[in-house]
N, C-alpha and C positions, 0 to 999 in steps of 0.2 A: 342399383338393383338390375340383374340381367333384366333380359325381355322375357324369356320363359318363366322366373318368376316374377314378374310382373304381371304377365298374364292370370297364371293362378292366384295369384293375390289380390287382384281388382275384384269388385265387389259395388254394389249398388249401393250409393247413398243417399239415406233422405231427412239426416238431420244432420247438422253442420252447428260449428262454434259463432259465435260474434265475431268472426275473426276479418279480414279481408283478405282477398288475393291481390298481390300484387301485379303492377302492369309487368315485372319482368315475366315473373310465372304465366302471366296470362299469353303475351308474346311468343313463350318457349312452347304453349298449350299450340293457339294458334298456327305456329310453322308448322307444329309436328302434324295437325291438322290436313294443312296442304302439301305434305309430305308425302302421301300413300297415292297407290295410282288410281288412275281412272282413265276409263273408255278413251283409248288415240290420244290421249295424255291432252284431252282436252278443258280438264279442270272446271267441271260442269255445277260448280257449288260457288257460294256464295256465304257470307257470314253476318248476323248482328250479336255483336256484344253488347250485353245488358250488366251495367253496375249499378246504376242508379236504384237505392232502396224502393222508392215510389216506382221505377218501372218493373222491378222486378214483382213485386205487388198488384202493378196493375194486369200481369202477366198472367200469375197465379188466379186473378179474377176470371180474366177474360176466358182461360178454359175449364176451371173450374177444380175440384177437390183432388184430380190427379193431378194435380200440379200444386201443391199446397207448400211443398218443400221449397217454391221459390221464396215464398213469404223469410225463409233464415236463411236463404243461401246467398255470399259474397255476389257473383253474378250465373249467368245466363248466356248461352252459343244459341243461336238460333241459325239452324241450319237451312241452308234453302237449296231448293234444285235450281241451276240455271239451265234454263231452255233453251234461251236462244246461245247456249256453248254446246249443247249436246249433242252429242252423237244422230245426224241428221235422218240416216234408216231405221233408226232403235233407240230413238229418245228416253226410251226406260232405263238405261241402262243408267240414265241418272241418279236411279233411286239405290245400285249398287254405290253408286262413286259419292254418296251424299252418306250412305252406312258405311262405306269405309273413314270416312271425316270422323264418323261419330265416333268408331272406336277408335280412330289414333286420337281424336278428343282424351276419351276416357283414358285412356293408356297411359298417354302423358301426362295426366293428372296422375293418377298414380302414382306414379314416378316420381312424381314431386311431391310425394305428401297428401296431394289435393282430394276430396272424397267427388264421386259425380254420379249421377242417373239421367240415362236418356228416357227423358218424354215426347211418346211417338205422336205426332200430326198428322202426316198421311199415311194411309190414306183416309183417313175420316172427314169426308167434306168438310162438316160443318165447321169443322176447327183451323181447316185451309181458308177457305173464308174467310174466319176471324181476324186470322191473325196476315190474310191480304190486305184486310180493309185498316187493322191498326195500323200497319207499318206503312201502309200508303203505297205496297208493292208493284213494281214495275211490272207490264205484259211480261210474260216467259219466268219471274220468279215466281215458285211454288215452294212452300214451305214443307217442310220434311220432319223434322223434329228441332226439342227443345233440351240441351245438355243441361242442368243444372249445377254447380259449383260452389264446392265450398269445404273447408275443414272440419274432417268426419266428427260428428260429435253421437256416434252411431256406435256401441260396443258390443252388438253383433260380430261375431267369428265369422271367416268366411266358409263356404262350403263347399265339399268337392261333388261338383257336376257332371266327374265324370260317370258313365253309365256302357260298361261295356257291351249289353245287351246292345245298344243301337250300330255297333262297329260289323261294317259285312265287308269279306278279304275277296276281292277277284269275283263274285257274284252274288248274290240276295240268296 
């Protein structure tokens, strides 16, 4: 599949098959991951992979019914910002280069078949917290969001988002 349609044809998933991903797919997901750039090509992100049914489970618990699709999905990216990589005047720009992860996440699932939805973390404290205290996270990792994975079992058509009303040429 090109990448232009690739693009148009990814689509948010939140029900998936009993199927698994395998570790090739998951590897080819991952590079493509830290593929995309970020702030002085400082690579300010961080990764937990979740296959294990019971953590994927406990996952879905700990934040609650937006995240319920972990309960069927193969695994789980857990995206983190690293701090102490970023960008030292403009730390935020973490939160670009941790959103760019998530869509060459999703992308390359696509790509492969794979269905995916990012479940956003920050900035919502409470759920930053949580999931510092589960993972036992280092000073300077913040977590950012939650990719979900897994083989669409989802037969929703996708939808076109484009909306020419929002397009302005050379001024507002």
């Amino acid at each position: 599949m090109d990448a232009y349609n690739n693009i148009l044809d990814r689509k948010s998933v939140r029900k998936y098959q009993d199927k698994k991903i395998d570790n090739e797919a998951i590897n080819k997901i991952m590079k493509a991951a830290m593929a995309g750039p970020s702030c002085l090509n400082l690579k300010d992100y961080a990764f937990i992979v979740v296959d294990d049914k019971n953590e994927l489970k406990a996952l879905a618990s700990l934040i609650g019914r937006t995240c319920n699709m972990l309960n069927e999905a193969s695994h789980a990216i857990v995206v983190l910002m690293d701090m102490t990589r970023a960008f030292p005047i403009a730390k935020n720009y973490s939160i670009i280069d941790a959103s760019l992860a998530c869509q060459n996440i999703m992308l390359s699932a696509n790509a492969l078949g794979i269905g995916s939805v990012m479940l956003g973390i920050y900035p919502q404290e409470d759920r930053v917290l949580k999931l510092k205290d589960y993972y036992k996270l280092p000073d300077g990792m913040v977590p950012h969001s939650i990719i979900s994975l897994g083989y669409s079992d989802d037969p929703r058509e996708k939808e076109d988002h484009f909306e020419e009303s929002r397009l302005h040429y050379n001024k507002w």
